[in-house]
N, CA, C and O atoms as a GROMACS GRO file, in nm:
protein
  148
    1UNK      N    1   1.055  -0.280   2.981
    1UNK     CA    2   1.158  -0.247   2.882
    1UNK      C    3   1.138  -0.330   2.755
    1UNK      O    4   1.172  -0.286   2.645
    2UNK      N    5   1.091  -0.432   2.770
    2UNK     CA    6   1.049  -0.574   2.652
    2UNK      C    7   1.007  -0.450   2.578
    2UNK      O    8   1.091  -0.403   2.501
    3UNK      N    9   0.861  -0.374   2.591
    3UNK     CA   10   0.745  -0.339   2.546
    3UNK      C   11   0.850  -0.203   2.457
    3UNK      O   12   0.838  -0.178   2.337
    4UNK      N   13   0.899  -0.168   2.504
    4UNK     CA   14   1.001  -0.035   2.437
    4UNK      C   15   1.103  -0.139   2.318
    4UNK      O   16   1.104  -0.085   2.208
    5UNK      N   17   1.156  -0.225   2.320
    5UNK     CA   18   1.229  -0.252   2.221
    5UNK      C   19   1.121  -0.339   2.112
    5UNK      O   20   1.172  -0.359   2.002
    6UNK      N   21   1.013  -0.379   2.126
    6UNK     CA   22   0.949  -0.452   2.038
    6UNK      C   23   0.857  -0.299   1.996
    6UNK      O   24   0.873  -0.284   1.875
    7UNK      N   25   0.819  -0.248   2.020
    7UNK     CA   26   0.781  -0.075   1.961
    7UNK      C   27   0.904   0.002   1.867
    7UNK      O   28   0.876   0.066   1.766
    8UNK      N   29   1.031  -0.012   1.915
    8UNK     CA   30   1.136   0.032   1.833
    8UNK      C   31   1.133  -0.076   1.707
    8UNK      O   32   1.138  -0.040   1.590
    9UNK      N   33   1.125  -0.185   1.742
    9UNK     CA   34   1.147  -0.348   1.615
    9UNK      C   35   1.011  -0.261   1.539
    9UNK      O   36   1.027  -0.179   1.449
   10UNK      N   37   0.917  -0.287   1.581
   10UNK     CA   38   0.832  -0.217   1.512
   10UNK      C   39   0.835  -0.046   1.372
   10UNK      O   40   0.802  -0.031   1.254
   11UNK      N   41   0.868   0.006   1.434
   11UNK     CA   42   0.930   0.096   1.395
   11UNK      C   43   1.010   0.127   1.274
   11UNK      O   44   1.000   0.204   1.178
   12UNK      N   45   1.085   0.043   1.313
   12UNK     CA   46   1.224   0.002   1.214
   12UNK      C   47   1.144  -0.085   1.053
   12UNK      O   48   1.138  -0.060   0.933
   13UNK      N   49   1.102  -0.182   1.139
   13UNK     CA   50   1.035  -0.239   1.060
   13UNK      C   51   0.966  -0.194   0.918
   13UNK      O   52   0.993  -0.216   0.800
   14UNK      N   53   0.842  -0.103   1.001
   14UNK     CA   54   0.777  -0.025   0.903
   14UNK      C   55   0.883   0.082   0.779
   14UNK      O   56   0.875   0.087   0.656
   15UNK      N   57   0.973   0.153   0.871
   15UNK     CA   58   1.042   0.256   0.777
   15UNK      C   59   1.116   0.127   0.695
   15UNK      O   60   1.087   0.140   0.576
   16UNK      N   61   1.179   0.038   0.711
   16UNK     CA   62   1.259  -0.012   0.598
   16UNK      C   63   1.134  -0.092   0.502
   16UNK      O   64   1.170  -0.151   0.400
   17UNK      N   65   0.992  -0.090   0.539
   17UNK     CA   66   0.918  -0.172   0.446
   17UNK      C   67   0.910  -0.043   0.370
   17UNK      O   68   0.948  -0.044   0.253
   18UNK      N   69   0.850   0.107   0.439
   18UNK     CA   70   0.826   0.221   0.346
   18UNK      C   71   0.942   0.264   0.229
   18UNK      O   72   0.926   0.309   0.115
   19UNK      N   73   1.070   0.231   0.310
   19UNK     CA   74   1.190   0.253   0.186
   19UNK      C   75   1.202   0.149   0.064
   19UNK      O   76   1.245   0.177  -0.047
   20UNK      N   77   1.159   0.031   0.104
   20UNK     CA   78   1.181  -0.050   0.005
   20UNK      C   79   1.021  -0.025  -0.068
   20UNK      O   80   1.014  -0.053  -0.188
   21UNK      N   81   0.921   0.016  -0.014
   21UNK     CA   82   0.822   0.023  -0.152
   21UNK      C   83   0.824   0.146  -0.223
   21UNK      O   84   0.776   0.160  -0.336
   22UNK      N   85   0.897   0.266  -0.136
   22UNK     CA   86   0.978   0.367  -0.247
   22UNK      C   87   1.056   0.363  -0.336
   22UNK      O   88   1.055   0.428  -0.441
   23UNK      N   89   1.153   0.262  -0.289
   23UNK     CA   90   1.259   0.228  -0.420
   23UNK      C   91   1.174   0.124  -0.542
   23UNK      O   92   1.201   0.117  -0.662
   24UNK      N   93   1.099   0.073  -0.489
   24UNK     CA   94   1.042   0.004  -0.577
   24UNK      C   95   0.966   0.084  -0.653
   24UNK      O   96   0.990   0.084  -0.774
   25UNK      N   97   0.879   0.155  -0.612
   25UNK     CA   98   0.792   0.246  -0.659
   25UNK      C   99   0.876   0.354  -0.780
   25UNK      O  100   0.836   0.377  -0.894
   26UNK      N  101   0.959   0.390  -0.739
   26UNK     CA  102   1.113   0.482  -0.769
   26UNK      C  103   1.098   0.414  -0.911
   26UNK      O  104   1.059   0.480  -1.007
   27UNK      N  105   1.138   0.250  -0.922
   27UNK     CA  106   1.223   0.178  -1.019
   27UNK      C  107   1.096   0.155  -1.125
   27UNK      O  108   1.132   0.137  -1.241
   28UNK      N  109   0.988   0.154  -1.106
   28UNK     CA  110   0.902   0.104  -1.153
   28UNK      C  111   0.845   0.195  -1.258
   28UNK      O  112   0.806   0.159  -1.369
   29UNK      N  113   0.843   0.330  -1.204
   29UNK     CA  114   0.838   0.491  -1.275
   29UNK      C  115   0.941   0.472  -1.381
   29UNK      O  116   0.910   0.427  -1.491
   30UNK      N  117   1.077   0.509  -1.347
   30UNK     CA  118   1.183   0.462  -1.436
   30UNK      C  119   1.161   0.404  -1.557
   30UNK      O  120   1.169   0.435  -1.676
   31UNK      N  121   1.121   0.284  -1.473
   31UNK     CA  122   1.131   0.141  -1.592
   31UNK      C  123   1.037   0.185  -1.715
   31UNK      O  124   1.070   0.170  -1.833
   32UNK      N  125   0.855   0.268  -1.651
   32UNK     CA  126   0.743   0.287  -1.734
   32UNK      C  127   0.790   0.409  -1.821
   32UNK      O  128   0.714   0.431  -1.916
   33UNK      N  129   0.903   0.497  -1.811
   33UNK     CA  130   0.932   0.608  -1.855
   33UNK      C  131   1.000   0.609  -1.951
   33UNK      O  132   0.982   0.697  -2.035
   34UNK      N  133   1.101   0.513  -1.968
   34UNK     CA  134   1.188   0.458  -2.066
   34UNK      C  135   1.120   0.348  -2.149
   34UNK      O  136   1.173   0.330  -2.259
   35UNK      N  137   1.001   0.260  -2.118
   35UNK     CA  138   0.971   0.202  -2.197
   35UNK      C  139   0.811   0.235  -2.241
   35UNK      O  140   0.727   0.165  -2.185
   36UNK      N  141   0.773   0.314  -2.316
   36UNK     CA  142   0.662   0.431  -2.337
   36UNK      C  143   0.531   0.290  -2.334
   36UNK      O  144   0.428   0.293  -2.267
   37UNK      N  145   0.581   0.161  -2.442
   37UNK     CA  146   0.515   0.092  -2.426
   37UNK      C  147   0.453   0.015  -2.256
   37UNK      O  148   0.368  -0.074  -2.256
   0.00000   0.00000   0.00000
């Protein structure tokens, strides 16, 4: 059962790293769009 919740930690892990380099990614577009320079 260890091996099933450290695969879920895992998991989790990755999707909240993928959301946060979307939002980042997201903000960064933004930021280059509004400032032409």
């Amino acid at each position: 059962m260890r091996y099933v919740f450290m695969i879920c930690a895992m998991l989790l892990a990755a999707f909240f790293c993928y959301m946060v380099l979307d939002m980042a990614m997201q903000t960064g577009n933004d930021v280059a769009n509004s400032h032409p320079w």
